[in-house]
Residue, then its C-alpha position, 0 to 999 in steps of 0.5 A: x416789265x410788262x406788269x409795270x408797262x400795263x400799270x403806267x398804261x392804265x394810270x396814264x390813261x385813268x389820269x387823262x379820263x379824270x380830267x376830262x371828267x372834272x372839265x364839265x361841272x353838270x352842277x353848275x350851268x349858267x341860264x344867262x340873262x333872258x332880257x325883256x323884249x320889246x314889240x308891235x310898236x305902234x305908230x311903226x318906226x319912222x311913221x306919223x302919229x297925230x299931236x297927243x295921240x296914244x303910242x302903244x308897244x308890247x313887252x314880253x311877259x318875264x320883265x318886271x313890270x314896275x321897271x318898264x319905262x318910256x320917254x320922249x325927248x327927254x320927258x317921261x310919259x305917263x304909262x298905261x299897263x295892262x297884263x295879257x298873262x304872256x306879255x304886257x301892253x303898254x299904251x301912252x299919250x304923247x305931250x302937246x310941246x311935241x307938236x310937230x317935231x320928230x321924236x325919239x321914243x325910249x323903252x326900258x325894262x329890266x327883268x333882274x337887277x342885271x338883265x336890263x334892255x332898252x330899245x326904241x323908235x323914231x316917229x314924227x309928230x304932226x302939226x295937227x291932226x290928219x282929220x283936221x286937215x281933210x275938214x279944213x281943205x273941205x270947208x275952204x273948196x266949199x267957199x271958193x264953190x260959193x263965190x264962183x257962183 
């Protein structure tokens, strides 16, 4: 009766162990998905850039760089990429027909197939350029100088 007690006991118990055991699968972890990150845009999100001025971010070195993309407001821009071995600087010039208007800057980058990120930032463009503008309010307080003389 005890030698059938201890024997269930111990069947039981090996029972309980081995399940435990087969739960964890060591063989077989899922890395997940290590998307592109994106960083260091320039202008800042919400700032000012002058028309046709060079818009410039960084991406983490594991993206795939023939997939990294950038549009505004609907138009791709021509990318400029250079490899800085643990991430990429991407540069680009922002199109004339978006003077003076806010615009949306779309990144994209994929790593796989199935790791894709995307992020973005706002900026506003101006009507002209921030040098421009100090020559021209220069050049008219000049002329008003010469005819109170």
């Amino acid at each position: 009766m005890i030698k059938k007690s201890l024997i269930s006991a111990c069947l039981i118990t090996s029972i309980g162990f081995a399940g435990s055991a087969s739960a964890y699968n060591a063989g077989n972890i899922d890395l997940g998905c290590k998307k592109p990150r994106f960083k260091t845009f320039t202008p800042p999100h919400k700032g000012e850039a002058d028309p046709e001025s060079e818009i410039s971010f960084t991406v983490s070195g594991y993206a795939d760089q023939s997939t990294i993309k950038e549009i505004a407001k609907n138009i791709p821009l021509k990318l400029t990429i250079v490899d800085r071995d643990s991430f990429y600087a991407v540069s680009a010039t922002l199109p004339a027909e978006l003077t003076g208007k806010y615009a949306r800057i779309h990144v994209k980058a994929n790593n796989t197939v199935d790791c894709k990120a995307k992020d973005g930032w706002l900026i506003k463009i101006r009507d002209t350029a921030a040098g421009s503008e100090v020559e021209s309010t220069e050049g008219a307080s000049a002329e008003t100088d010469k005819e109170a003389q």
